[in-house]
Each structure stands twice: as C-alpha cells, then as structure tokens.
C-alpha positions as CSV (number, residue, x, y, z in Angstrom):
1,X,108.0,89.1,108.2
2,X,104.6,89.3,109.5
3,X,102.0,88.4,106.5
4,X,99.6,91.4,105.2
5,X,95.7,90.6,105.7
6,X,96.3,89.5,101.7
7,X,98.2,86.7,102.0
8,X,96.1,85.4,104.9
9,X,93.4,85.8,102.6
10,X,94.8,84.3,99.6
11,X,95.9,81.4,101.8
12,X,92.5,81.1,103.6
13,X,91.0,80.8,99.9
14,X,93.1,78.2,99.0
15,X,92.5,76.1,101.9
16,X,89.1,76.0,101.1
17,X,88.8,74.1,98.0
18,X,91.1,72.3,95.9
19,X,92.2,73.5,92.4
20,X,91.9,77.2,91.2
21,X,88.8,78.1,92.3
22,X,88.7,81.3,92.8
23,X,90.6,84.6,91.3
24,X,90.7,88.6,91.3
25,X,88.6,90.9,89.9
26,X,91.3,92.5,87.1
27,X,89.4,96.1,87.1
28,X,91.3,96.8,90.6
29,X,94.8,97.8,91.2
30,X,97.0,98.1,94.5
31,X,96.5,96.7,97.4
32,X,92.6,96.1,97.7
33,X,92.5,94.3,94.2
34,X,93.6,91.8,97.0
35,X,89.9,91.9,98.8
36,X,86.9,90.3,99.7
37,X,84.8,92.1,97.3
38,X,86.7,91.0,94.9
39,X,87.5,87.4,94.8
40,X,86.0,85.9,91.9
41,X,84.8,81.8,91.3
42,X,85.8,80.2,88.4
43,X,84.6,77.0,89.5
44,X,80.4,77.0,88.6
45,X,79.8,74.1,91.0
46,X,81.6,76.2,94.1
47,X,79.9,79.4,95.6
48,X,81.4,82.0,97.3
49,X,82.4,81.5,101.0
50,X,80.6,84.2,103.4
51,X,82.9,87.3,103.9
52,X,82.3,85.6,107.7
53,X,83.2,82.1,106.6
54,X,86.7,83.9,105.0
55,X,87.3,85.4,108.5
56,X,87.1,82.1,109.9
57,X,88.7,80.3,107.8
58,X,91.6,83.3,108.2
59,X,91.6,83.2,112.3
60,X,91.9,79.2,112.1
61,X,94.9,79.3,110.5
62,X,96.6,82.4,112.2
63,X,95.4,80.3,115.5
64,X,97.2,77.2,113.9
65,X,100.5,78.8,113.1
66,X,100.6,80.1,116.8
67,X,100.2,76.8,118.6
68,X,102.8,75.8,116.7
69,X,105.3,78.6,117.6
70,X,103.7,78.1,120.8
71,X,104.7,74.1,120.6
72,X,108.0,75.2,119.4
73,X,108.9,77.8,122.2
74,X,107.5,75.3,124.9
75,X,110.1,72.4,123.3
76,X,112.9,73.8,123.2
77,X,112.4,75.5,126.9
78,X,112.2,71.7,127.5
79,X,115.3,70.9,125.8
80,X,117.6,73.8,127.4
81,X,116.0,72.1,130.9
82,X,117.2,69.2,129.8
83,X,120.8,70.7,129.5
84,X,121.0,71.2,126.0
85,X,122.9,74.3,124.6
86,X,121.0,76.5,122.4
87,X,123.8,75.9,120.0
88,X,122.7,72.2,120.5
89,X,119.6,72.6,120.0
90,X,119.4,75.0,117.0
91,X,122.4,72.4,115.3
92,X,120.0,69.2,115.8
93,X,116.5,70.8,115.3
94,X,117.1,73.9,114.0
95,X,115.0,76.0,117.0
C-alpha cells in the first residue's frame, strides 16, 4: 500500500526532532487536519520547520526507501544469476 502524503508527513515530522514535538491543530477534521498548516509545536525551544524544509525532509526519505527497493531488486537479480531459485531466495532472505 502506497503511503498517503499524511503519513509521509507525519513521518518526515518525526524524523526531525526527537520526542513529541509537534501535534495537530484539533479545530480540523478529515483528511487535511493532517496538513502543513496545521502542525502545531509543543516543544517552546523548537520552531517550526519551513513548509520547504517538510518537503525536503519528505523527498529524502521517499528517495531513501527507493534505493533500498532499488538495492533489493538489484540483489536478488544477483542471486537468481548466481543460480539461486526464487524459492531459494525468498526461503533464505525473504526477497
């Protein structure tokens, strides 16, 4: 299941700072409560990140997750050359 811009977001937040830092504005419902605008800092000594510093943050780790399905892909075409079955291969690494 491919993640929603939320969850990137809520897991780009996270990232940034340790602790819970940061929370939603309550006054929204739905899907946008979710949002830039509205992340709130409970933490006085942090400021808000830059909606541009977010993005970042977001594209870093969607570029992370696909060098490793990249690294993945790229091993186990290395394995099957090898002359490993794919059952073999998913039984010993689980790819």
């Amino acid at each position: 299941m491919e993640m929603q811009y939320k969850d990137w977001l809520n897991r780009a937040l996270a990232s940034m700072h340790t602790g819970q830092w940061f929370g939603w504005k309550k006054d929204w419902t739905g899907e946008h409560r979710m949002s830039y605008e509205n992340i709130i800092v409970h933490d006085s000594s942090i400021t808000k990140p830059t909606e541009a510093e977010v993005d970042a943050k977001i594209q870093e780790l969607k570029d992370a997750e696909q060098n490793a399905i990249n690294k993945k892909a790229s091993a186990k075409s290395k394995l099957l050359a090898l002359g490993l079955t794919e059952e073999e291969i998913k039984l010993t690494f689980g790819i």
